[in-house]
C-alpha positions in Angstrom: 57.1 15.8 64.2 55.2 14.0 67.3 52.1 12.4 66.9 50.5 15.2 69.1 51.5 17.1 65.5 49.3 15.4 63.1 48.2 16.8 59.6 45.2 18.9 60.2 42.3 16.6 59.3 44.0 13.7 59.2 42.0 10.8 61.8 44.0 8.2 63.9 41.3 5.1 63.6 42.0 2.4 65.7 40.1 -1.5 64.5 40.9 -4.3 67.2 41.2 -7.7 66.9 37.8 -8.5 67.2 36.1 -6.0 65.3 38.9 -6.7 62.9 37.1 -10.1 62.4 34.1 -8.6 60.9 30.5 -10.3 60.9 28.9 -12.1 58.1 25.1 -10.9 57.1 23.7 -11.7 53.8 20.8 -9.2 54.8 20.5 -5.8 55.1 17.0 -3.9 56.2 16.8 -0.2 56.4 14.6 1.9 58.5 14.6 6.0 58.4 12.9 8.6 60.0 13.3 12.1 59.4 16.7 12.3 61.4 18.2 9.1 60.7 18.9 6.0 58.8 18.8 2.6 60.5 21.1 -0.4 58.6 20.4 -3.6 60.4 23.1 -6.5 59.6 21.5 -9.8 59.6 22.5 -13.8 59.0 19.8 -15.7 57.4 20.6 -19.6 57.1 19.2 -21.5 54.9 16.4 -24.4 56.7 16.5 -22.0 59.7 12.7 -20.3 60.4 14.5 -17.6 63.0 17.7 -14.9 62.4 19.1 -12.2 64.7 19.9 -9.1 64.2 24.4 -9.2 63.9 24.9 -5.8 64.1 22.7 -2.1 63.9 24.4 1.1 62.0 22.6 4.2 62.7 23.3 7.4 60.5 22.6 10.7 60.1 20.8 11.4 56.5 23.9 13.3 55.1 26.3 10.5 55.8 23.6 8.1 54.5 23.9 9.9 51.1 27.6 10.1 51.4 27.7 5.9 52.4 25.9 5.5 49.3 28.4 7.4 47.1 31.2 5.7 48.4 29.7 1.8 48.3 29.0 2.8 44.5 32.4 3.8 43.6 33.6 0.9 45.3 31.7 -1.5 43.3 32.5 0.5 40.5 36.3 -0.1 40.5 35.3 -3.3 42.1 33.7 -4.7 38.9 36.7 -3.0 36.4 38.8 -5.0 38.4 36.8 -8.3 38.6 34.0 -8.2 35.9 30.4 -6.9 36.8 28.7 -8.5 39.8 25.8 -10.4 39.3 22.8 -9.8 40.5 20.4 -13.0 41.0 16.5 -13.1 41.8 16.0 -13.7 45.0 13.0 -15.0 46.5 11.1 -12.3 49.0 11.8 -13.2 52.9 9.0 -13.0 55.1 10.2 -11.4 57.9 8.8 -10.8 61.5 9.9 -8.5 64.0 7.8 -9.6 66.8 4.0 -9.4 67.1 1.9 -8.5 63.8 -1.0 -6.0 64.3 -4.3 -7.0 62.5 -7.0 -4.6 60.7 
């Protein structure tokens, strides 16, 4: 069998060496609107007043939903394997994406 023969439904997905690397964020905002969700991937270092954005997901609403599912399973066997992950108080960010509008 040639790979022009695959198992129906079966996906060849191909990571290079970069995006292999990954990025770091320690921040996650999300945005919807009525025909999609918006995950935007920042750093935020400590001392430093300003943060970029690292990386933007956009999904539709299903695969939202389905993203959801599969991060809590994860964590689920993540934590019978490792113990439950911890989750500290953090202290709001003030963020700012560009000019503020006043009343």
């Amino acid at each position: 069998m040639n790979d022009n023969n695959q198992q129906q439904g079966q996906i060849n997905i191909e990571l290079d060496e970069k995006t292999a690397e990954g990025i770091y964020s320690n921040l996650a905002i999300i945005n919807h609107s009525a025909s999609e969700f918006v995950v935007d991937f920042v750093t935020i270092m400590p001392g430093v007043p300003k943060a970029k954005v690292k990386s933007r997901i956009v999904l539709t609403p299903q695969h939202a939903k389905r993203f959801l599912k599969a991060l809590g399973e994860n964590i689920h066997r993540y934590e019978q394997t490792n113990g439950e992950i911890k989750d500290v108080e953090q202290p709001p960010i003030p963020l700012n994406f560009g000019p503020a509008g006043q009343a």
